[in-house]
N, C-alpha and C positions, 0 to 999 in steps of 0.2 A: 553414327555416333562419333564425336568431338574424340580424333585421338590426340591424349597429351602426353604419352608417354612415348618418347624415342625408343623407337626397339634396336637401332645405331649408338652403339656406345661413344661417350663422350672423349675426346684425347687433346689435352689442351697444351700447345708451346709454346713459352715467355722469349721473346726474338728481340735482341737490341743490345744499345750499350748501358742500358739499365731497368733491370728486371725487377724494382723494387713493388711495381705498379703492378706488374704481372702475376707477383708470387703472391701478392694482399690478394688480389682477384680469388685465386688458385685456390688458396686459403678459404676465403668464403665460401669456396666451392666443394671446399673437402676432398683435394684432386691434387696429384704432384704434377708439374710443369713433367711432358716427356723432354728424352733426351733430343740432341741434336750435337753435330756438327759443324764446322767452317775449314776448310779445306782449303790453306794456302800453299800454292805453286811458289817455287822459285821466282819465278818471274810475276809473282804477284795478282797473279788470277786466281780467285776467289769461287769456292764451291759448296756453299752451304747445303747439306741434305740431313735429316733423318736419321735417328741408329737404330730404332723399331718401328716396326710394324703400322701402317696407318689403313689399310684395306677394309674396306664396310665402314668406317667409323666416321664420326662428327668430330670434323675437326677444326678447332679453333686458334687461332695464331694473332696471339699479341705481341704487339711492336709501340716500344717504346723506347724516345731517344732523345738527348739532351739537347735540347736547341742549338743548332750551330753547330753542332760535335760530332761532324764527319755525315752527317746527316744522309745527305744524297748517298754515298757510301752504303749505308745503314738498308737506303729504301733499295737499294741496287741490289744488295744480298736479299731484300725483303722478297723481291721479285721472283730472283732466283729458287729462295726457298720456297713460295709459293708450287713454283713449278716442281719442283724435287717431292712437293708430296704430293701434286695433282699424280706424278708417276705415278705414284704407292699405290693408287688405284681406293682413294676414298670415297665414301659416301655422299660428304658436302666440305668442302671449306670455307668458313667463314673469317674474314680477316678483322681484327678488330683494331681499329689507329683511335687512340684517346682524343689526336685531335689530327684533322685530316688536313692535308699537307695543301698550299695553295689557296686557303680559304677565300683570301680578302682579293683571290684574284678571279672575283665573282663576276665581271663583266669585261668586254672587249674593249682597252684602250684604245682609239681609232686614232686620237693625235699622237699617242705616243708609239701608237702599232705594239701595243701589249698584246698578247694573247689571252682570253681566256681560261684560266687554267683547273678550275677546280675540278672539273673531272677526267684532268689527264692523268693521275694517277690511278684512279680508280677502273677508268680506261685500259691501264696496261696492268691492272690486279686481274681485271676480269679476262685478257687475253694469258696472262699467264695463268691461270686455273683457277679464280677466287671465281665463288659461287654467293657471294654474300658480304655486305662490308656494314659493322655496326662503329660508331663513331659518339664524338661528343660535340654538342653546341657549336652547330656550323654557324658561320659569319654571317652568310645568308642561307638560308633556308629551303629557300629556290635551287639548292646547290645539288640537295639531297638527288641522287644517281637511281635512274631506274634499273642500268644494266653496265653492272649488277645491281643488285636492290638493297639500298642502304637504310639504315633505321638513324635515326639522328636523336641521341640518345640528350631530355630536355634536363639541363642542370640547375636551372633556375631556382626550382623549391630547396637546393643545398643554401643558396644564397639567403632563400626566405627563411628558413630554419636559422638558418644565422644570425642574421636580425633580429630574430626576436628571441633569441637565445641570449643577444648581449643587451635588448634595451627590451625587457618586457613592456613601458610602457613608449608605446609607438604615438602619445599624443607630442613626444619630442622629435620624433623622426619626420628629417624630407628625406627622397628618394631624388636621384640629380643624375642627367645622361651629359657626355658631353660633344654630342653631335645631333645631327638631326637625321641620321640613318639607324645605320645597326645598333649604336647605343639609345638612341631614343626608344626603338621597338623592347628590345629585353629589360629595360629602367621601367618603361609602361605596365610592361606585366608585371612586373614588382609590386610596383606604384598601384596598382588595382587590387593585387591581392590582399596586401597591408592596408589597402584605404587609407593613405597618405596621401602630402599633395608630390608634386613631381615640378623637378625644374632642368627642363633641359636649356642647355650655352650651343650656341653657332658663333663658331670663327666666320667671319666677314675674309673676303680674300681679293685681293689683284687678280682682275680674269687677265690680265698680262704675265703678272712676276707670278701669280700662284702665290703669295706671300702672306701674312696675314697680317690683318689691317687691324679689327675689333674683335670682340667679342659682344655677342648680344642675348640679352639672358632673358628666356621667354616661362613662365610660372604658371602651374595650372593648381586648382584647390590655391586654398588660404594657407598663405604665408605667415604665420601669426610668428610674435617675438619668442614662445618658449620651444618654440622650435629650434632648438640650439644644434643639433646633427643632423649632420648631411650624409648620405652613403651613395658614393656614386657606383653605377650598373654600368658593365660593359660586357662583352665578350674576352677578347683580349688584350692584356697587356704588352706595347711594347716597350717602347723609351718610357713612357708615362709624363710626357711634354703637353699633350691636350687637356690629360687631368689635373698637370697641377697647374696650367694657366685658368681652369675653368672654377677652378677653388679660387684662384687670387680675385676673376670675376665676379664669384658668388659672396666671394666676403667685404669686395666694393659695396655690393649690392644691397647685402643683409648683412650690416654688421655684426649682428647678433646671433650669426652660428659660428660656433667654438670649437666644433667638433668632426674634424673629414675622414669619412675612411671611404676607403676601394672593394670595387669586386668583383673578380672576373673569374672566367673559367683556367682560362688560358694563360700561362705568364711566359710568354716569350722576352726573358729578362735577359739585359745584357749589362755592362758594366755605365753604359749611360743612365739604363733606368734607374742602376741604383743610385745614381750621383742626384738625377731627378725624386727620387721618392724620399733619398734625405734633406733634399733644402725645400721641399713641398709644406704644405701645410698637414699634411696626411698625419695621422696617428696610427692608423692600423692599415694593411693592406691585405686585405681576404683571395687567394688565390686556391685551385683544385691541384691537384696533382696530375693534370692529363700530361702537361712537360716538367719532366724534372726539374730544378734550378739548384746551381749550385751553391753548395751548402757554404763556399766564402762570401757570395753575395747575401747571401739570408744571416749570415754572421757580420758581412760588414754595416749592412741597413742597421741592425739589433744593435750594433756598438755605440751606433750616431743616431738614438731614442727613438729610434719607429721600430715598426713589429712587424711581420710578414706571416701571418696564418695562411698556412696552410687544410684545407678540409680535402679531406680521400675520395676518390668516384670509385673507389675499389669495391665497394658492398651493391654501389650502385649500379654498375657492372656486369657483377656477381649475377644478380638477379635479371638482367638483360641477357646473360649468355642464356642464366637457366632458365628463362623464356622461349627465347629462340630456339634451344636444343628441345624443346618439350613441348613447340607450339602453341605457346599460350602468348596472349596480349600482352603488349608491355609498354602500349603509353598510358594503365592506368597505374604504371611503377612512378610518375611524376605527375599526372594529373589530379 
């Protein structure tokens, strides 16, 4: 018989320099964050551990941190405290990162001698005591970690809910990627679900300079003229430099859309992107909450007429821990 009930009682810790992600989670969960400490030395040596009890139990630790904001710092204590409750002598720890560090460094630069990096993290979770890593919309997919065994939690139906929460009728909507890798794949599966047509843009480049030459705008379904909104699909946001040249391409192309918005998981924002998302042709910018942003950037966008929505993974979450802790499926929580 199918057991779905944890006879390992649940013990969940919100780790980071911002807990707001953690405590929604908690919340849905109907669970207080336990306690913990950081323990600094004179000389600045760092000791994050525990104030109760974690023996027999299921334990959970979410980390979540402002982009740029001491970061490595963050994951270093993260480490640490892994280890400090493997001591306690737990059941299982499961580590939960909203977005897993290193995504986009999904394959081996050989000219540039990059390293591969996406599962070097996940690598030294698993040697410091992690037993399980639950995550959100890896970059690539392929990334997903056998050991330890990571779930790659699919955020895409947030976005589709979206969509059709702001335009019920979808004979106005295209759906638009602006590369012909990772944004092509996540825009497609939109573009399929919606029954839309899809148009993804490739930058042409200098195989010298690496520089970019054109833009080449490739359409699939019909393009008709009352198609006036576009939403483009990505993963992550950074600068948001590709998205808005692939708008100024898209509106060469088809004069007749009016209307750009964005949407990703990810918003790795920093004060370029915002410079870029106000001279864009953008109206709205759809982002999750898996990286905080700061609330002067989401104020300074807002002042100079664009809008930056935000949508929560925290219920989403919610119900991925309370799968995993109860052994039930859970990619029929987004399929």
């Amino acid at each position: 018989m199918e057991n779905l009930i944890n006879p390992y009682p649940i013990k969940m810790f919100v780790f980071g320099n911002d807990t707001n992600l953690g405590n929604k989670i908690a919340s849905y969960l109907q669970t207080t964050p336990a306690e913990y400490e950081i323990v600094v030395f004179p000389d600045m040596e760092r000791i994050p551990h525990q104030t109760e009890t974690v023996r027999g139990l299921d334990v959970f630790i979410i980390l979540t941190s402002q982009n740029g904001e001491e970061i490595d710092k963050w994951l270093i204590d993260y480490l640490r405290f892994i280890y400090a409750i493997k001591s306690g002598s737990p059941h299982r720890i499961t580590v939960v990162l909203p977005k897993s560090v290193h995504q986009r460094a999904d394959v081996k630069n050989y000219k540039l001698r990059q390293p591969r990096l996406t599962s070097f993290y996940p690598d030294l979770m698993k040697t410091a005591g992690a037993d399980y890593i639950i995550t959100c919309k890896l970059h690539n997919p392929a990334s997903c970690t056998m050991n330890p065994p990571m779930d790659n939690t699919d955020t895409t139906f947030l976005i589709v809910d979206k969509i059709i929460e702001n335009f019920p009728d979808l004979s106005k909507i295209i759906i638009a990627a602006t590369d012909l890798s990772g944004g092509k794949y996540f825009s497609r599966k939109v573009s399929n679900k919606l029954q839309v047509p899809l148009i993804i843009t490739d930058k042409e480049r200098n195989p010298i300079t690496n520089e970019s030459s054109a833009i080449k705008v490739y359409s699939y379904g019909e393009i008709s003229e009352e198609r006036t909104k576009v939403v483009f699909i990505d993963d992550i946001i950074s600068t948001f430099g590709s998205m808005s040249d692939a708008a100024d391409a898209l509106k060469e192309k088809f004069s007749f859309i009016t209307d750009f918005y964005a949407a990703a998981t990810h918003a790795d924002f920093t004060k370029k992107t915002c410079e870029n998302i106000i001279k864009s042709k953008f109206k709205e910018v759809w982002i999750t909450d898996t990286v905080p942003v700061k609330q002067a950037y989401l104020e300074e966008i807002k002042e100079n007429g664009k809008e930056v929505v935000v949508i929560s993974v925290a219920k989403l979450l919610a119900k991925v821990i309370d799968n995993v802790h109860n052994g039930r499926q859970i990619s029929l929580l987004w399929e």
